[in-house]
N, C-alpha and C positions, 0 to 999 in steps of 0.2 A: 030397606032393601034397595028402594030407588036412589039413595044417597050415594049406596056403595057397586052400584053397577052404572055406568057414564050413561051408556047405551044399551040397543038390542043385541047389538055384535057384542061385546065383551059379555054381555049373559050366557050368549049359543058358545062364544070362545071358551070362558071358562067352563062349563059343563061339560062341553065336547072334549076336552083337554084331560079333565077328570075320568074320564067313561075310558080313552085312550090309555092313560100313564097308569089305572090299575090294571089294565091287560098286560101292557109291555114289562112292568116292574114287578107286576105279580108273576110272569110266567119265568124271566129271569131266576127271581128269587128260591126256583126251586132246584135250579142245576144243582147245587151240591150236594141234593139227594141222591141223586141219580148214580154218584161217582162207583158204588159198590157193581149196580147193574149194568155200568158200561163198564167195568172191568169182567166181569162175568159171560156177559153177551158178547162184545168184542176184544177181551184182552185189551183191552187200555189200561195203563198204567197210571200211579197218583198223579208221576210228572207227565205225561201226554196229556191227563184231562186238564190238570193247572195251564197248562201251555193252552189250548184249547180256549180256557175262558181269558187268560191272557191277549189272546191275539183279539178275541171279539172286544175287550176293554183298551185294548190299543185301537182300532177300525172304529169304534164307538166315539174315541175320541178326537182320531184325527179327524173322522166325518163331520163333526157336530157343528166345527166352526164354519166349513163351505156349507152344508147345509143350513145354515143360521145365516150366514148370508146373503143363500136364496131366498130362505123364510121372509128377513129382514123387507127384503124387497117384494117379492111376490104375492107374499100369505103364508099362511104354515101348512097350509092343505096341499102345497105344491111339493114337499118332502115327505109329512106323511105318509100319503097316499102310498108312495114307493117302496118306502121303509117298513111298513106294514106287510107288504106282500112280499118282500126278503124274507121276514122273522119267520111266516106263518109256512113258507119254503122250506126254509132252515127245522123246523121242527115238524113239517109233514116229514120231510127225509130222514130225519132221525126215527120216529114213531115207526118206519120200515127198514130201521137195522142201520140203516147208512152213520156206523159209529165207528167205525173202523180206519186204523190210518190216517190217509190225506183226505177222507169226506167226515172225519171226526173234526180237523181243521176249518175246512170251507163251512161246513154246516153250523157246528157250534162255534167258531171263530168268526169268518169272513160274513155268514151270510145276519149272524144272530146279530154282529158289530154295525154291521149298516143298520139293520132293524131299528136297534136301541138309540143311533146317531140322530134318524132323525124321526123315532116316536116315542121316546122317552123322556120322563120328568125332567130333564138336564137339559131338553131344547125345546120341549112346551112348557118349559115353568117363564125361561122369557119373553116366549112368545105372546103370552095370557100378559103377564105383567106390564107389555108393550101398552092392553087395553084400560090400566088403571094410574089414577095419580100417584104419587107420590106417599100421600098420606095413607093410602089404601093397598100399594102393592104389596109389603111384604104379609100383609094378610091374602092377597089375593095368591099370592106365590109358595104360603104357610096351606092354602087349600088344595092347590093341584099338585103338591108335595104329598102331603095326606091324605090322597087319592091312591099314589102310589104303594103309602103305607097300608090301606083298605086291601088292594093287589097282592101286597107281600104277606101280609095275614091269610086271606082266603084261598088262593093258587098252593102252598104249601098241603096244605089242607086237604084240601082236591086230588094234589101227587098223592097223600098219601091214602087217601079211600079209591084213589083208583089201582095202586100198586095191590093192597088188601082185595079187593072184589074181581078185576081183573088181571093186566098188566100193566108194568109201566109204562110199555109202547102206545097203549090206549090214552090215554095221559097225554103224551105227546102230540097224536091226533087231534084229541079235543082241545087241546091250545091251539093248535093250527087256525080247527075253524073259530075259535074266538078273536083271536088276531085277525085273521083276513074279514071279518063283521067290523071290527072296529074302524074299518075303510069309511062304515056309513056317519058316526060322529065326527071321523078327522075332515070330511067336505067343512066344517063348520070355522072351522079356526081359519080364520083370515086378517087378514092390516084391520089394523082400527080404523074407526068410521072416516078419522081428521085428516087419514091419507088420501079420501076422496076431494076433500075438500082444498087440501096444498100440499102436495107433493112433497114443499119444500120442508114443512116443516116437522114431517115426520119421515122423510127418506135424507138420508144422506149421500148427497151424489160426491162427495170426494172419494180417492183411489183409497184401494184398498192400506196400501201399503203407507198413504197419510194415517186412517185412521188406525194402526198397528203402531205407527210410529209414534202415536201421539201416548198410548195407553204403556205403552212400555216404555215412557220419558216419566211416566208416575213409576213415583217409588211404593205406593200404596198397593197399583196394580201386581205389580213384583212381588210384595211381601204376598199378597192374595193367592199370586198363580202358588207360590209355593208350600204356603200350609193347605193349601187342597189336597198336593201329592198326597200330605198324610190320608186325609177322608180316604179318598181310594182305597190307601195302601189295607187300611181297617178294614172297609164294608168287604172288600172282594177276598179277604184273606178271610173273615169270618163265614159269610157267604157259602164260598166253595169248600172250605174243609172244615170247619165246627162241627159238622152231621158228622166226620171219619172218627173226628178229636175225642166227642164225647163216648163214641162205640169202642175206639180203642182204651179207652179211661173203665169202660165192662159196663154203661151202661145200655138200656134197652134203645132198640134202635127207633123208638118214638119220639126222645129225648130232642134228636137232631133237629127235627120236624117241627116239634113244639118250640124251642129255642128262633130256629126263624119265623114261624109264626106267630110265637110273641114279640119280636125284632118286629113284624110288621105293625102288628095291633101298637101296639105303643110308642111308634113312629106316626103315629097318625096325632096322639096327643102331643107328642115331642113337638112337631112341626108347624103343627096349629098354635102351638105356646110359640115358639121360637116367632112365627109371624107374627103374632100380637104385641110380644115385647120387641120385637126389630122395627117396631112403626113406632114406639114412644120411649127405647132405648138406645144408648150406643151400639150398632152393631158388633163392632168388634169386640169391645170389651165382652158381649154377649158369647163369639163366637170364641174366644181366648179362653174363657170361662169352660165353654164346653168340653174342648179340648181337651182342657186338664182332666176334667170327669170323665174321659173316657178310659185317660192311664190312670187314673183310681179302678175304677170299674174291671180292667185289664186285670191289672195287678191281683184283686182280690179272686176273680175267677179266675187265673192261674197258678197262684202260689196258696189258694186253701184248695183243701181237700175236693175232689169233682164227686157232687150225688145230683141226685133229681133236682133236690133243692135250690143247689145252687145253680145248676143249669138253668130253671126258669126264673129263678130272680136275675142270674146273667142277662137272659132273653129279654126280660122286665123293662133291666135300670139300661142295657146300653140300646134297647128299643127308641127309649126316650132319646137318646142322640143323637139316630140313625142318619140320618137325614135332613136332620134340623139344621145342618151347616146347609141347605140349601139356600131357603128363603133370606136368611141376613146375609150369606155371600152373594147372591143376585142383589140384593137389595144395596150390598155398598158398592158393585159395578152399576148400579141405576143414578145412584144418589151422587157419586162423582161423576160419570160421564154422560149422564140423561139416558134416553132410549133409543135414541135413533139407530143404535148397533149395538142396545144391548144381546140382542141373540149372538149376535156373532163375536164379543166378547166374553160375555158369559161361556161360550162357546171354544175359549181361547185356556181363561180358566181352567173351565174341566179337563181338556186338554191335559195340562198337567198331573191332574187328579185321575188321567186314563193308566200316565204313566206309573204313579202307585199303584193304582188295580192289576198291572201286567206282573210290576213284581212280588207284590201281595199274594196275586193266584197261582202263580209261575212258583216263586220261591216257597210255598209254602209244601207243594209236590215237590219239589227239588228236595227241602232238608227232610221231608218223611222218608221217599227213597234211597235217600244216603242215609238217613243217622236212624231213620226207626222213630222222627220224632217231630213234630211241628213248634217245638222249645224254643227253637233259634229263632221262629218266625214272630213267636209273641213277643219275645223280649225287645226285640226290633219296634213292634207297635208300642210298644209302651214306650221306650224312650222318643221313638216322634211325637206322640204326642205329647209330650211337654216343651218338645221341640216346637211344635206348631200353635200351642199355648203363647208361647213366646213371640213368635211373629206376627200374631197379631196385634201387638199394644201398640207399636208402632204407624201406622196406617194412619193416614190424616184422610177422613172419611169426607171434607167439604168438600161440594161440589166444583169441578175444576174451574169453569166461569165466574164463581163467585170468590175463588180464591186469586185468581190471576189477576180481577178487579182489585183487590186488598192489597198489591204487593205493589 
């Protein structure tokens, strides 16, 4: 344990991080329960809730990178903190009806996007990884990923024993106060020890718009930003309407529940494997790999028959790959451009991976409402993902100092 922890600060960071990304990612992962009882309670429609989690996966992402850039510099306690008391905002106000219209927007859009920008897996998985080598990050970053997946298994859970025993809105509540508690681990996450000691050599004082320039003159970085879109365009498309997909399909409405619940549980293995092989594998080839198993995975839970069955082994096999593009896509922005800005490139990434969540969650309410059918919406994921399969073989994953030496 002392091998694999530098210091006391990357100990408190990583735990504090863990404790953080299963509240934020767990309380997320239940929205697409909810979609029947915000139609019910306030008349929202499939495409106003899709739109709804759209905009917050747009705000999540364009936040992530300026917040990553404060993180970068300050600590991560200094965006946390803030983002924390949005989310836990955004879902007191919902828990009291505020689902309606334009505070269905602000609340589950505007206020849940901040939240997620700068307290979620996506901008504390590089924050944590700032505090380890090289040879140790994508484990360190496989763990506070599988944190998240802890989150996404247990919150599901919870929605659904509190929908059973009380109401939904109760539910809502008690996210609130678990979010705004989580204020007390995010004090913990701060710069690594080495920033005390030289500024220089873990802050990067160039302009912003050098270090932008410099990451998008790689063609690797390019190839990276854009098989993310896919990730998004998958998790958020399954995410928010899987739970409608399977009850329209006449199964029981626990199906939905269980489906992301085992999405969670087994994103926790996914991500812990994915670390361990991205420390003594290629990553991309890892993440090219995955990809493709995801339009297998698609494919078979779309075009065979929908029962119980296959919904939980659906939950199962594409659990395993939820999130496991996390840890090896951090890990090839670490391992080409170091850390001095990984937050805020990692940050740049997701970015694009915001803009699939918008039309993953957005389109997928779109073609229900028009055609009666969320068909148009799979077919679309399966063909990216062999699209994004593809993008990744290309990527020269040496580190950029060591390559400009060579040439």
């Amino acid at each position: 344990m002392k091998n694999f922890f530098p210091n006391k600060t990357a100990l408190y960071a990583l735990v504090a991080a863990c404790f953080v990304v299963c509240a934020t990612m767990g309380v997320r992962q239940t929205f697409g329960l909810y979609s029947s009882q915000f139609e019910s309670s306030g008349g929202t429609s499939n495409t106003e809730f899709g739109l709804a989690i759209a905009i917050h996966a747009i705000f999540w992402g364009i936040f992530t990178p300026i917040f990553g850039r404060i993180s970068d510099k300050l600590g991560g306690y200094v965006v946390i903190i803030p983002a924390l008391i949005f989310y836990s905002i955004a879902m007191f106000l919902m828990g009291n009806n505020y689902i309606s219209g334009v505070w269905l927007q602000v609340n589950l859009g505007l206020l849940v996007g901040l939240g997620l920008a700068g307290a979620a897996g996506t901008i504390l998985t590089p924050m944590v990884s700032k505090h380890f080598p090289n040879e140790n990050r994508s484990k360190a970053a496989g763990i506070v990923t599988a944190c998240g997946g802890l989150g996404m298994f247990v919150f599901p859970v919870l929605a659904n024993v509190f929908k059973n025993i009380s109401t939904w809105q109760l539910s809502f509540i008690f996210f609130s106060i678990i979010l705004f508690l989580m204020c007390i681990p995010g004090l913990f996450v701060k710069l690594p020890q080495q920033s005390v000691i030289s500024s220089n050599k873990n802050v990067d004082e160039r302009s912003l718009n050098q270090v932008l320039k410099e990451s998008f003159a790689h063609r690797g970085f390019r190839l990276l930003v854009l098989g993310f879109f896919v990730c998004g365009f998958q998790i958020t498309l399954i995410a928010t309407h899987v739970p409608r997909y399977v009850q329209d399909k006449g199964l029981a409405d626990w199906t939905g529940m269980a489906i992301l619940a085992l999405i969670g549980f087994f994103n926790i293995i996914g991500t812990l494997i994915m670390g361990y092989l991205g420390d003594k594998y290629s990553k991309k080839i890892l993440l090219s790999g995955l990809y493709f198993l995801r339009g297998i995975t698609l494919m078979l839970f779309i075009f065979l028959p929908v029962s119980n069955l296959s919904a939980i082994l659906f939950g199962t096999s594409f659990g395993l790959l939820w999130l496991a593009t996390v840890p090896a896509t951090n890990g090839i922005v670490a391992q080409i451009f170091g850390t001095k800005n990984l937050t805020l490139l990692f940050g740049i990434v997701f970015l694009n991976h915001q803009f699939g969540s918008f039309l993953g969650a957005y389109l997928g309410g779109y073609f229900y409402d028009q055609f009666g059918s969320f068909n148009y919406a799979w077919y679309l994921a399966i063909i990216l993902s062999f699209v994004a399969s593809a993008l990744h073989l290309p990527i020269d994953e040496r580190p950029l100092e060591k390559k400009l030496s060579q040439s």
